[in-house]
C-alpha positions in Angstrom: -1.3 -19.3 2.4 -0.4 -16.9 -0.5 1.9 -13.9 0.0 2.0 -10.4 -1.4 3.1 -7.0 -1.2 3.4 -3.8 -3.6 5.7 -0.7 -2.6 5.4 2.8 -3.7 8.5 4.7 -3.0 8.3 8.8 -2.7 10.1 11.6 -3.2 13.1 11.8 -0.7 11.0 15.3 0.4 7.6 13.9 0.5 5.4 14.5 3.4 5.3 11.0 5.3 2.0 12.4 7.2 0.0 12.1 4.3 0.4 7.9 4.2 -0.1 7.9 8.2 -3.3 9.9 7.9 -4.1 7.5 4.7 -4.0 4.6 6.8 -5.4 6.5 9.8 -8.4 6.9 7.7 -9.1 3.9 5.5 -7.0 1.0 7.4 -9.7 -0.2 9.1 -11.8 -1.4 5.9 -9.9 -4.1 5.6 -10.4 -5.4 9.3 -12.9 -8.1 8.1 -11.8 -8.7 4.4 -13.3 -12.2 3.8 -10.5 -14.4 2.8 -7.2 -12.0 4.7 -5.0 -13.6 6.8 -3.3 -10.6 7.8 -2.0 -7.1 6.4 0.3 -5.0 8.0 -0.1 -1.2 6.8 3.9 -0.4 6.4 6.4 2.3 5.9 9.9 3.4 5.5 11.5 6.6 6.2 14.6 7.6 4.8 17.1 7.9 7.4 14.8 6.0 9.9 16.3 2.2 10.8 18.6 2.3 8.1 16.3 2.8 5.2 17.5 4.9 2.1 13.9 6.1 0.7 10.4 7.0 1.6 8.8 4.4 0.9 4.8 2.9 1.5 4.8 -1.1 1.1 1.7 -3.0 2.8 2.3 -6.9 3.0 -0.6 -9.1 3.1 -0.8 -12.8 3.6 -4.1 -14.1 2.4 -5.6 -17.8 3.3 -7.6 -17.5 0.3 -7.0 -16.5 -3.7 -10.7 -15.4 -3.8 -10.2 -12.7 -0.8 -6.9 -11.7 -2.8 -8.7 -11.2 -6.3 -11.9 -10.0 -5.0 -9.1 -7.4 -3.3 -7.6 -6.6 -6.4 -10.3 -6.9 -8.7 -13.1 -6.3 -6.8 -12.3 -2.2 -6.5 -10.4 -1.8 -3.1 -7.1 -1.8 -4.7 -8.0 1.0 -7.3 -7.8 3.6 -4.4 -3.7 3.0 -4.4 -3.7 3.1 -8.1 -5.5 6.2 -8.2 -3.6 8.1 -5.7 -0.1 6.5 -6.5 0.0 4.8 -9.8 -0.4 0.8 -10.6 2.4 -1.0 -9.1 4.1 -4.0 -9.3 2.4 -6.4 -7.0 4.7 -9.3 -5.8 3.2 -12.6 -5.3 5.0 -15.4 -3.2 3.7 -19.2 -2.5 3.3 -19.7 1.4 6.0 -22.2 2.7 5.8 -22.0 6.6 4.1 -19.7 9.4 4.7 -19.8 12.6 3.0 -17.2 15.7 5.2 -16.0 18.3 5.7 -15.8 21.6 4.5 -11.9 21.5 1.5 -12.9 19.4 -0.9 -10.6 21.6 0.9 -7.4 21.2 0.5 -4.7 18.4 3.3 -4.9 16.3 5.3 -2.0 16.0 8.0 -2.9 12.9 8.2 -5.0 10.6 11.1 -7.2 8.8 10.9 -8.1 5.0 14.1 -9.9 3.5 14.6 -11.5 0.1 16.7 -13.6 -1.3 17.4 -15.3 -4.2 17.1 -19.0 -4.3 20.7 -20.2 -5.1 21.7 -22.4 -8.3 22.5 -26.0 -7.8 20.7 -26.2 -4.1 18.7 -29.4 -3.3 15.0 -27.4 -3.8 13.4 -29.7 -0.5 16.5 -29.2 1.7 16.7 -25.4 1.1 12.6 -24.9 1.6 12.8 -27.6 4.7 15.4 -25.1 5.9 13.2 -21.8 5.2 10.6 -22.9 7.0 12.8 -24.1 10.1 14.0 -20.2 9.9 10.4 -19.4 10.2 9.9 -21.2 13.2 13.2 -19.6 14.7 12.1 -16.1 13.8 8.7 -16.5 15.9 10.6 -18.2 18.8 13.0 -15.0 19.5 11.8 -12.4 21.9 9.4 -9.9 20.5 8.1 -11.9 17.7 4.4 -11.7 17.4 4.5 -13.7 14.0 7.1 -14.7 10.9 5.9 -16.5 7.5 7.9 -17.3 4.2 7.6 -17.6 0.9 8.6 -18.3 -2.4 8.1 -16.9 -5.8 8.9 -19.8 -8.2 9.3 -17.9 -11.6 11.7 -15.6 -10.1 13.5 -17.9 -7.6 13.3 -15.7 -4.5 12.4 -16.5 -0.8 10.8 -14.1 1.1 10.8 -14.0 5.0 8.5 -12.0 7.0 7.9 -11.3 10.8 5.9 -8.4 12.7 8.0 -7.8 16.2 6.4 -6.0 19.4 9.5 -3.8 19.9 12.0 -1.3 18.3 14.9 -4.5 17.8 13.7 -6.8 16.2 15.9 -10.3 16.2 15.7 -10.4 12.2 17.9 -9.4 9.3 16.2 -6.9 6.2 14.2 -4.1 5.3 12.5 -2.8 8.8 9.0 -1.1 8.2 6.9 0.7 10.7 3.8 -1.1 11.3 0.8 1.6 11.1 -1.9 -0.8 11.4 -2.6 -4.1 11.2 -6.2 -6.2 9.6 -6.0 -9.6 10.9 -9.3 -11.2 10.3 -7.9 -14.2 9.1 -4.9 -13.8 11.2 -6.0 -17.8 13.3 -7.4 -19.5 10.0 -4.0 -19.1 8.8 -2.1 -22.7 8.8 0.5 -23.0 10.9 3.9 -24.9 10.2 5.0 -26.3 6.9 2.5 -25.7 4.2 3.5 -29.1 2.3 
C-alpha cells in the first residue's frame, strides 16, 4: 500500500461550490482506476470543524505504483494542475490498514494527522505502535476504515481514517468526504504491511 495526498488551499473568500460541483462532475472517473485502493475526494472550510482555511486535499491510497504513476503521468492529474497549479504531492510508505466496524457506510469526514517521527525512538517499536493505533482507529464506533504511513526522508507518520458520522473518535485535520473511488478498496492488505 502506498499513500498520497496534495492540498490546494483557497482564498479565505473563495466559493467552496465550485470544488463540490468539481467533484460532483468528474469524481466518478476514478471509480475503476486500475491499481486505486481508495480516494476520498476532501475538503476544508474555514470556520467549519475547526479548520482555519479553504482548503481542497484528496487522499488516495493506491495498492499499486503503476495505478499511481499511470495517475500522475498518465494525464488525469493534469486537470488539477491546470485549474489550480502543480502541487506538492506527499508520498508516504503503507505501514498498517485496518477496515472498520462501519465499513458499509459512506463516509461523511475524514481525519488526517501527522507527526513527526521523534529522534532517538526505537524505529520497530514506534511503527509496531503506529500500526496498533491503526487497528484502534477502525475498532471505534463510526470507523469505516483507518491506514498509516510513513514518509522516510522526512520522518513523518501519517494516520488516516474515513468515519460514518459528524464525531469522529480521532485526533487532526477533519475533511468532508465528497466522494469516495474505492475500486481497490478489498485488494488492499490488511494489517501490518511488514
Amino acid at each position: 500500500m502506498h499513500a498520497m495526498q496534495y492540498e490546494f488551499t483557497l482564498p479565505a473568500d473563495y466559493d467552496m461550490g465550485v470544488i463540490r460541483s468539481r467533484v460532483a462532475r468528474v469524481g466518478h472517473l476514478l471509480d475503476g482506476w486500475d491499481g486505486l485502493g481508495t480516494k476520498a475526494y476532501l475538503l476544508r472550510e474555514r470556520g467549519v470543524h475547526g479548520s482555519p482555511v479553504n482548503q481542497y486535499g484528496p487522499f488516495y491510497l493506491w495498492n499499486t505504483m503503476e495505478g499511481m504513476n499511470a495517475f500522475l503521468w498518465g494525464g488525469a492529474f493534469q486537470g488539477p494542475v491546470n485549474d489550480f497549479g502543480r502541487p506538492r504531492v506527499r508520498q508516504w510508505t503503507g505501514l498498517a490498514y485496518a477496515e472498520g466496524g462501519a465499513a458499509d457506510s459512506p463516509a461523511g469526514l475524514a481525519v488526517r494527522r501527522r507527526q513527526p517521527v521523534p529522534e532517538g525512538v526505537e524505529l520497530a517499536a514506534f511503527m509496531a505502535d503506529a500500526a496498533d493505533e491503526t487497528e484502534r482507529l477502525a475498532a471505534r464506533d463510526g470507523a469505516v476504515l483507518a491506514a498509516a504511513a510513513v514518509d522516510t526522508r522526512a520522518w513523518e507518520l501519517v494516520h488516516f481514517s474515513l468515519w460514518a458520522h459528524d464525531t469522529p473518535k480521532a485526533e487532526g485535520d477533519v475533511y468532508q468526504v465528497l466522494h469516495l473511488s474505492a475500486p481497490g478498496r478489498g485488494a488492499l492488505p490488511r494489517g501490518r504491511q511488514w
